[in-house]
C-alpha positions in Angstrom: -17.0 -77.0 -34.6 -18.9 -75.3 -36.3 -17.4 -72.8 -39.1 -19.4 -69.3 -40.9 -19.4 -68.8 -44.3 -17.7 -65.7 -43.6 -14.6 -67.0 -42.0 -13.1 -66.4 -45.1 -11.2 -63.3 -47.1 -13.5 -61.1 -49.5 -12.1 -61.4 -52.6 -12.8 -65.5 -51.9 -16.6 -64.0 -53.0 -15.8 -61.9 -55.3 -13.2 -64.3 -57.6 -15.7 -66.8 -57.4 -18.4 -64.8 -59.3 -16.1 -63.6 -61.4 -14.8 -67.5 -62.1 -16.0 -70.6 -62.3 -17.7 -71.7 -58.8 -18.7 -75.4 -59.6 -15.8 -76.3 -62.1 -13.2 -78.9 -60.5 -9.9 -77.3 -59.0 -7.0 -78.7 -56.9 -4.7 -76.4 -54.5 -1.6 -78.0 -52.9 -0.6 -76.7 -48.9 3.6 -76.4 -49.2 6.0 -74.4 -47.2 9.0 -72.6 -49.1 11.4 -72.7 -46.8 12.0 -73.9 -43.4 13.7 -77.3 -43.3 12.1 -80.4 -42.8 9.1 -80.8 -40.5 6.5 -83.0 -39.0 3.0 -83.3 -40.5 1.1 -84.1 -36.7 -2.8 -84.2 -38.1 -4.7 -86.5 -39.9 -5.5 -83.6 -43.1 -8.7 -85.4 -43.9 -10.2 -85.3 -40.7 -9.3 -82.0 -40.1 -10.5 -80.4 -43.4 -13.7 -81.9 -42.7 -13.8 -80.1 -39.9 -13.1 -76.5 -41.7 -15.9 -77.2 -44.1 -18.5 -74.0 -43.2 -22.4 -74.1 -43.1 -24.0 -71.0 -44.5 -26.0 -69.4 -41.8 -29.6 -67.1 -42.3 -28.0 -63.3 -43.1 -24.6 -64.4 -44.0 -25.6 -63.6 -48.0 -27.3 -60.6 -46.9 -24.5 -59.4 -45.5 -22.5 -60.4 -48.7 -25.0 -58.6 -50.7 -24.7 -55.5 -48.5 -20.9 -55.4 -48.8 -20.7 -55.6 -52.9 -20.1 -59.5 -53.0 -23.7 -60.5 -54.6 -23.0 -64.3 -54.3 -25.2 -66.5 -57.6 -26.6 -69.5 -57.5 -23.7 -71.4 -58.6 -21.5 -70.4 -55.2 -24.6 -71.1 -53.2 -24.8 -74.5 -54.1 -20.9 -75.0 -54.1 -21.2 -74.4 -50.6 -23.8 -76.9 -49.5 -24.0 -80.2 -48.3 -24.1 -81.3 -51.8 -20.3 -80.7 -52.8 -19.1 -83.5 -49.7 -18.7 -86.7 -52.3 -17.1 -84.3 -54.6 -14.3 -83.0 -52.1 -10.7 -85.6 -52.4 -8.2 -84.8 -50.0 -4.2 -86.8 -51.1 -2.2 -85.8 -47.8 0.6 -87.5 -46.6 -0.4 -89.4 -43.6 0.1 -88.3 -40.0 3.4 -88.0 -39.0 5.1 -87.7 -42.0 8.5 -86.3 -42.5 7.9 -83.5 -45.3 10.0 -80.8 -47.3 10.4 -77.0 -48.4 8.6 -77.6 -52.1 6.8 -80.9 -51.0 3.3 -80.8 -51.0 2.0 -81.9 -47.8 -1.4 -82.2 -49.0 -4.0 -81.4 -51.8 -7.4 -80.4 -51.9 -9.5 -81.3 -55.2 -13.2 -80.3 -55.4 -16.1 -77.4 -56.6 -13.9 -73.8 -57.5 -15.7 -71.9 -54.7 -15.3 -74.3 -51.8 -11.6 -75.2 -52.2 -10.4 -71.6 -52.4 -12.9 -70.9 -49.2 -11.0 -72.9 -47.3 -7.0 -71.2 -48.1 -7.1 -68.9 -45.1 -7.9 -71.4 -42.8 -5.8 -74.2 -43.9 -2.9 -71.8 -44.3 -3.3 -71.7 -40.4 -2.0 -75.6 -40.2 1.4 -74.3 -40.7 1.2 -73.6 -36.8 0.9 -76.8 -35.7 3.4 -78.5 -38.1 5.9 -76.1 -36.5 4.3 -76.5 -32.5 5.4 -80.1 -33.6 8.7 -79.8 -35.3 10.2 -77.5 -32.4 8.9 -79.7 -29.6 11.2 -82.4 -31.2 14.1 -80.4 -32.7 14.2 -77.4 -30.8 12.4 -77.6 -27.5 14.3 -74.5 -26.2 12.6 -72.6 -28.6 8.9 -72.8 -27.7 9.7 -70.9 -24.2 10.2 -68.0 -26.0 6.4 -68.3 -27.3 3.1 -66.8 -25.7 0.4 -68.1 -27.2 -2.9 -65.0 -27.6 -6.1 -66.2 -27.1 -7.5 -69.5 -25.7 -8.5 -71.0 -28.7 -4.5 -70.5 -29.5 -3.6 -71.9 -26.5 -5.8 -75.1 -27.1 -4.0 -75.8 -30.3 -1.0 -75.6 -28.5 -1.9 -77.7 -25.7 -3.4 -80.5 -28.1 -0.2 -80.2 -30.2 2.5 -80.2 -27.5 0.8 -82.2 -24.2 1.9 -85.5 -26.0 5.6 -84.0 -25.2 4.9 -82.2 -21.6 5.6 -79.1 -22.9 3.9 -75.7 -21.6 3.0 -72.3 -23.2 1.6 -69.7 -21.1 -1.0 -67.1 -22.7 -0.4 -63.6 -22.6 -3.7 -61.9 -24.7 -3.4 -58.0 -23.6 0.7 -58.0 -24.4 -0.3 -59.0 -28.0 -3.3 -56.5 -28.3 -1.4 -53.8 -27.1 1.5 -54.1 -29.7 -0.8 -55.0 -32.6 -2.1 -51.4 -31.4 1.3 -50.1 -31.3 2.6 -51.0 -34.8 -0.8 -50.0 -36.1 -0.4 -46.4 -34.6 2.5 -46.1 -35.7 2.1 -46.8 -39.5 -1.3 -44.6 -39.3 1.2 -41.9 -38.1 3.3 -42.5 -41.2 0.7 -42.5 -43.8 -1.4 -40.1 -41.9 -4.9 -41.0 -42.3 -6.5 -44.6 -41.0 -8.3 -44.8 -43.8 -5.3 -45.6 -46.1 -4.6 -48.7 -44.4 -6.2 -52.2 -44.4 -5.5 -55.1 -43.0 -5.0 -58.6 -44.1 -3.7 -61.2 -42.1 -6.5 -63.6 -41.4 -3.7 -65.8 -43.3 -1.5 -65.0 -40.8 -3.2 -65.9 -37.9 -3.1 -68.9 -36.1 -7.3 -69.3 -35.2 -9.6 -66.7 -35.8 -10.3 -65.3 -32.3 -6.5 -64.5 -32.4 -7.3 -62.4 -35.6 -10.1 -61.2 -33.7 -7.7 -59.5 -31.4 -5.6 -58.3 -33.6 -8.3 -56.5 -35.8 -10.0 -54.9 -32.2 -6.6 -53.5 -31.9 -6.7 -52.2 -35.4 -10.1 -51.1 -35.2 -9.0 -48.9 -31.9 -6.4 -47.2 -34.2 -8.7 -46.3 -36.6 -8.1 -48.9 -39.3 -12.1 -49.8 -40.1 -10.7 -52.4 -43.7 -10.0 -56.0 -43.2 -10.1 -58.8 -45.9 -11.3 -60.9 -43.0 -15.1 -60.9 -43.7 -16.3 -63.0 -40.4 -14.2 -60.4 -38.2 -15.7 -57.5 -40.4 -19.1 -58.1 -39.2 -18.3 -58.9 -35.7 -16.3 -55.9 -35.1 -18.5 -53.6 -37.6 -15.5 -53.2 -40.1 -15.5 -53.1 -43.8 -14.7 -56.0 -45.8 -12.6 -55.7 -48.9 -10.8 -57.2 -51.5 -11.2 -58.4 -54.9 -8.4 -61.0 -56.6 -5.7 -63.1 -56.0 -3.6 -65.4 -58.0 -6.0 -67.9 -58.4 -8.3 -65.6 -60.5 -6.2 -64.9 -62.9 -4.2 -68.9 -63.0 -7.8 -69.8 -63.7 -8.3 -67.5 -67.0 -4.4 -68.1 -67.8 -4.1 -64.1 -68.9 -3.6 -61.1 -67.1 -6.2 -59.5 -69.6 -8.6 -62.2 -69.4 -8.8 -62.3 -65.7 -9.7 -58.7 -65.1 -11.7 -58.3 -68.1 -13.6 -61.0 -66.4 -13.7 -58.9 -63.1 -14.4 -55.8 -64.4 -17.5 -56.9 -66.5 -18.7 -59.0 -63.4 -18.6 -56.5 -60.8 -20.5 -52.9 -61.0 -17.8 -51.5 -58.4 -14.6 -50.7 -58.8 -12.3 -53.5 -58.8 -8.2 -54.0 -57.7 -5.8 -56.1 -60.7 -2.8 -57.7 -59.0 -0.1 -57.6 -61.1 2.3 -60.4 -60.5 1.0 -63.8 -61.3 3.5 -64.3 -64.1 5.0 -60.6 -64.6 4.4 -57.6 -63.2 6.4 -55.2 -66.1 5.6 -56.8 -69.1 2.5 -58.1 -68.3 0.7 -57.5 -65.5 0.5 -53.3 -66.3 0.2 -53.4 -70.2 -3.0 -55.3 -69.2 -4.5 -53.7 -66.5 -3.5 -50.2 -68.4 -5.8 -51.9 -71.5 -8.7 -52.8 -69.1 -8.6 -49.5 -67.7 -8.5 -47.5 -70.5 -11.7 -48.3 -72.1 -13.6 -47.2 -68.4 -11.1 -44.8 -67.1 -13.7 -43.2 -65.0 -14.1 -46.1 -62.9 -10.6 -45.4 -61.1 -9.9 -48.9 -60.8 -6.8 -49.9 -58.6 -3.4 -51.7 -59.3 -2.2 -54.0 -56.6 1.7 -54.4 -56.2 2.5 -57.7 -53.9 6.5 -59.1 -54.8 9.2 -58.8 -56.4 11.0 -55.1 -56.8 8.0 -53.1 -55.9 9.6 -49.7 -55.9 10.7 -50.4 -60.0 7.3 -51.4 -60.8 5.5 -48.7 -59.1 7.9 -46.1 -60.8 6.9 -47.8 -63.7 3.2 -47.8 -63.8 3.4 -44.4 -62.4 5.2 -43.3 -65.4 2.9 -45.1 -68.3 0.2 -44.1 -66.7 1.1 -40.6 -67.2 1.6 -41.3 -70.7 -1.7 -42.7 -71.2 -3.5 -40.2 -69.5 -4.5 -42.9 -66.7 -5.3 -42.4 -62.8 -5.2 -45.6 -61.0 -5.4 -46.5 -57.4 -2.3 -47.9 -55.9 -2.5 -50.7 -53.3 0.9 -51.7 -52.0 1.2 -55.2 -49.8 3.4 -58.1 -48.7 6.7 -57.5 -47.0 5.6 -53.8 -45.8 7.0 -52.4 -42.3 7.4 -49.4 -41.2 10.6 -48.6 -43.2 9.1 -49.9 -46.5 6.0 -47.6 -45.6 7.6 -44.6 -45.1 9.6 -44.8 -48.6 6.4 -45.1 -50.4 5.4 -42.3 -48.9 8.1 -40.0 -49.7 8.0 -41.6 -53.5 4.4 -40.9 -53.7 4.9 -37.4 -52.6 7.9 -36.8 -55.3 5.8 -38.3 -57.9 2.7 -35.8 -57.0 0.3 -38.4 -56.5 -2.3 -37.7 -54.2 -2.8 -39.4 -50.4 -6.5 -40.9 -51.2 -4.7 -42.7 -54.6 -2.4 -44.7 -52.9 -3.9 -47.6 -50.2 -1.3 -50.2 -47.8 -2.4 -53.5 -46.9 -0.7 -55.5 -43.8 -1.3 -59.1 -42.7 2.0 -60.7 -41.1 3.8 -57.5 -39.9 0.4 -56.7 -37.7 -1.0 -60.0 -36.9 2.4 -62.0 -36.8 5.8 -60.1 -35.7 5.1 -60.1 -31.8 6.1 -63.9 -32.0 9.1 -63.7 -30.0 10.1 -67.3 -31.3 9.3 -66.8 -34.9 6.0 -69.3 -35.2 4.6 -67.7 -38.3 3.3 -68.0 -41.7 6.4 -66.4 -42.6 8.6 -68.3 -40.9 7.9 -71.6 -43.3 6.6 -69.4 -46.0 3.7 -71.4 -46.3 1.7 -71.3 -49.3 -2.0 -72.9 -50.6 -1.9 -72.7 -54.4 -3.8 -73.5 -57.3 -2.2 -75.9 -59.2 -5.4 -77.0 -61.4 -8.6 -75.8 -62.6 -11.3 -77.8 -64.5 -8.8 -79.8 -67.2 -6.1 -77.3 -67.4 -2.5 -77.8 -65.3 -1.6 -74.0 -63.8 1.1 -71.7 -62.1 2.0 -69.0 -60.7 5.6 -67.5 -61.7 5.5 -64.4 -59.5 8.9 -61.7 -60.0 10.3 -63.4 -57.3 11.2 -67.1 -58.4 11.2 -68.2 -54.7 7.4 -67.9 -55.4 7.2 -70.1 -58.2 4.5 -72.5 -57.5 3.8 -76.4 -58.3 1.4 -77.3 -61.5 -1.2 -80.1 -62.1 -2.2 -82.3 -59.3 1.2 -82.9 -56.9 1.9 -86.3 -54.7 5.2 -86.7 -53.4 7.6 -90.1 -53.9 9.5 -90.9 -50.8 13.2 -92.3 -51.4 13.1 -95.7 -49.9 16.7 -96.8 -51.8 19.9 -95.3 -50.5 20.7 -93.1 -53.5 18.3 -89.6 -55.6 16.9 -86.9 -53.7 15.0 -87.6 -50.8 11.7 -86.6 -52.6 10.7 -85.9 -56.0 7.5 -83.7 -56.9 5.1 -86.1 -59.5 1.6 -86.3 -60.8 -0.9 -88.1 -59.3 -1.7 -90.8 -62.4 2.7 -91.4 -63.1 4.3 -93.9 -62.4 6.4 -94.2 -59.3 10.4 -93.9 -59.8 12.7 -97.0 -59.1 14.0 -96.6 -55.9 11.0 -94.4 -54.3 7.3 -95.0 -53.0 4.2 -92.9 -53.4 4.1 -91.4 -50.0 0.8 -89.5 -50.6 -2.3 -91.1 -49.4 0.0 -93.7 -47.8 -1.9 -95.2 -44.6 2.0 -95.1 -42.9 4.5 -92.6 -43.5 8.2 -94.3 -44.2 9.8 -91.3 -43.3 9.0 -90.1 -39.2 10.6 -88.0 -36.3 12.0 -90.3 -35.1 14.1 -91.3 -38.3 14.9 -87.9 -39.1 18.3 -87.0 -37.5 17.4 -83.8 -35.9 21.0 -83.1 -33.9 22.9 -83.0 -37.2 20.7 -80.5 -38.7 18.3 -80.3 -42.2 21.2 -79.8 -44.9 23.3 -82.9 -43.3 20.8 -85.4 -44.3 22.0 -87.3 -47.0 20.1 -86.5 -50.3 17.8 -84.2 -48.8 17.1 -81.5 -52.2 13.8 -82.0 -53.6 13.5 -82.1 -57.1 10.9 -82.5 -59.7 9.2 -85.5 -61.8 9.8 -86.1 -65.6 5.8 -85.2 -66.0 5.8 -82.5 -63.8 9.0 -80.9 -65.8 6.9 -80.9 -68.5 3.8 -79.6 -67.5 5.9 -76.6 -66.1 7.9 -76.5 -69.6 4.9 -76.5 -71.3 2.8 -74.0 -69.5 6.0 -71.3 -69.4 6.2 -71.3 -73.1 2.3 -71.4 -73.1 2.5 -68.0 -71.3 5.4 -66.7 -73.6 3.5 -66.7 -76.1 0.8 -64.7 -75.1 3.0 -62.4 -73.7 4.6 -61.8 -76.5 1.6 -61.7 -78.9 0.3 -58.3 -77.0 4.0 -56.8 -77.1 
């Protein structure tokens, strides 16, 4: 199959020129929750699969939609970069757990963060596989949404004769229902976008979903492939990734700022929203207040921090944009609302962006993204072992380049967290990049459920405590040189 360059979010583009495009990175694939479950792909094969092939117009478009991609990117993304791409998986049918990384990607900046939406999608068909073999029951209550959905399915389950029947116009018509009904709340389409290519399960699934947003009015998806196809705008500008790879809140949108002529969007909460993320975007912003540059709220307590920023801006004679995301529903929406109103700031200065809660909550059986909280984070870029802290320590995320030792002895946790160059523990083996996993379905005591199995926390390596020590007081210290 073959994959566009677009089939990817915008602020993929727009990190990459603002970062490093050809310098060496490694993300890790790990789910945060969820109990154990069955890895049922070879990760190799399949990520050779995702890899895209620019097409004639698809940097014209780019260009067209403020993501002027340089000469760095473009070569990042062709055949050129294929010897550089490593892939350390565990191998197919492995037993893996909450914190485990299942896999690693290590290659060229531009290509490895292309491919997150897309692998974050695999988190469908570990749990397809899990359920068929722990809780069968559960998969009646599942529809699949589209045919490339229900081919997924059918590949994943036909091994173990189970069915899923499709059910496309059901799903539209209540992505179009929860869509109307949070344009209702916030009163003007144009306030909302939509982000949950991440959340999807294929793309012509997202497809569906965004036609349904697109017949509510909502014309903003971070989903640049379905943009063009459905005439939408693409947007975004910054994840995590952009600012792990500067290692400073400051740094990161400086660096975004004084790439990009149009205005840009800092997210706050890559190590700390209070006392970091805001003092710096507030900095930035204040040398070019005219631009009108956004702030992006995404975990932790958002209401705190928004009361917050609200308030120092005031004091500094600032007028940002607000962009709140992850975790919003309807509920969520209409408080910001009413807080925005009390705190006088005006509808076209305050923006919401949905992924799961549109693309993802009609899922009667709870297949989702959410549902394993699964995650594709950087973890190194060029030399330098990175995190993300987040305000919510749940998110905490996995420095360096991860591999996973398997217990094979009878006593320890049943995996430990380590570096690819240490040593492996007495009493363990590497598991990643293993041509056999030791740990299988059909080992794993499913009937007496995850927290039964003996030894079954998952804790970290002597070399990977230290590289998180290290890089935690690293930060401290920055932080507490601006305070």
């Amino acid at each position: 199959m073959t994959h566009s360059l677009l089939e990817t979010d915008g602020y993929k583009f727009s990190m990459a020129e603002a970062g490093f495009p050809l310098r060496t990175e490694t993300f890790y694939y790990a789910h945060r929750k969820g109990g154990p479950m069955v890895l049922p792909l070879d990760v190799r094969a399949f990520i050779g699969n995702l890899l895209p092939t620019p097409e004639p117009g698809d940097y014209d478009y780019l260009d067209h939609h403020e993501y002027e991609m340089g000469a760095g990117y473009r070569f990042a993304m062709t055949r050129e970069r294929l010897p550089n791409l490593k892939v350390d998986a565990l191998p197919k049918g492995a037993i893996f757990f909450p914190h485990e990384p299942a896999f690693s990607v290590t290659g060229p900046s531009a290509l490895v963060s292309w491919l997150e939406p897309l692998l974050l999608q695999v988190n469908y068909r570990i749990q397809l596989a899990t359920y068929a073999l722990s809780d069968p029951a559960r998969l009646n209550l599942h529809r699949v949404t589209c045919e490339d959905q229900e081919s997924i399915a059918k590949e994943t389950l036909d091994a173990v004769q189970i069915k899923i029947s499709m059910d496309q116009d059901s799903y539209y018509f209540n992505v179009l229902k929860t869509v109307m009904e949070l344009v209702k709340l916030v009163e003007d389409p144009s306030r909302i976008f939509e982000v949950g290519l991440r959340s999807a399960t294929c793309l012509n699934q997202h497809l569906n979903a965004l036609s349904a947003c697109r017949a509510a009015g909502v014309l903003k998806t971070s989903n640049v492939y379905g943009a063009r196809t459905l005439r939408m705008e693409p947007v975004g500008t910054m994840g995590h990734e952009h600012v792990q790879r500067w290692g400073s809140d400051e740094k990161a949108f400086r660096a975004m700022r004084d790439r990009r002529p149009h205005r840009s969007s800092y997210l706050l909460d890559t190590f700390s929203t209070i006392s970091e993320g805001i003092p710096a975007a507030f900095r930035v912003m204040e040398e070019f207040p005219e631009r009108r540059d956004s702030i992006r709220y995404d975990s932790g307590d958002k209401i705190k921090q928004y009361r917050f920023a609200v308030s120092e801006a005031r004091a500094q004679g600032l007028h940002p944009i607000h962009i709140i995301e992850d975790g919003l529903d309807h509920n969520l929406t209409k408080t910001f609302e009413e807080i925005r109103k009390a705190e006088g700031i005006a509808p076209e200065d305050q923006y919401y962006g949905y992924g799961g809660f549109i693309v993802a909550k009609h899922d009667q059986a709870h297949i989702t993204r959410d549902n394993v909280a699964a995650t594709y984070k950087l973890s190194r870029t060029g030399p330098w072992d990175t995190m993300k802290f987040s305000d919510d320590s749940g998110k905490e995320s996995i420095p360096g380049r991860p591999v996973v030792f398997r217990r094979i002895g009878t006593s320890g946790p049943v995996g430990i967290v380590g570096q690819v160059d240490e040593a492996c523990p007495e009493g363990y083996r590497l598991e990643t990049g293993a041509a056999t996993p030791s740990l299988t379905a059909e080992d794993f005591p499913w009937h007496s459920g995850y927290w039964n199995f003996p030894g079954s926390g998952v804790t970290y390596s002597k070399a990977t405590q230290e590289i998180v020590r290290d890089f935690k007081k690293q930060v401290s210290i920055n932080v507490e040189s601006k305070s």
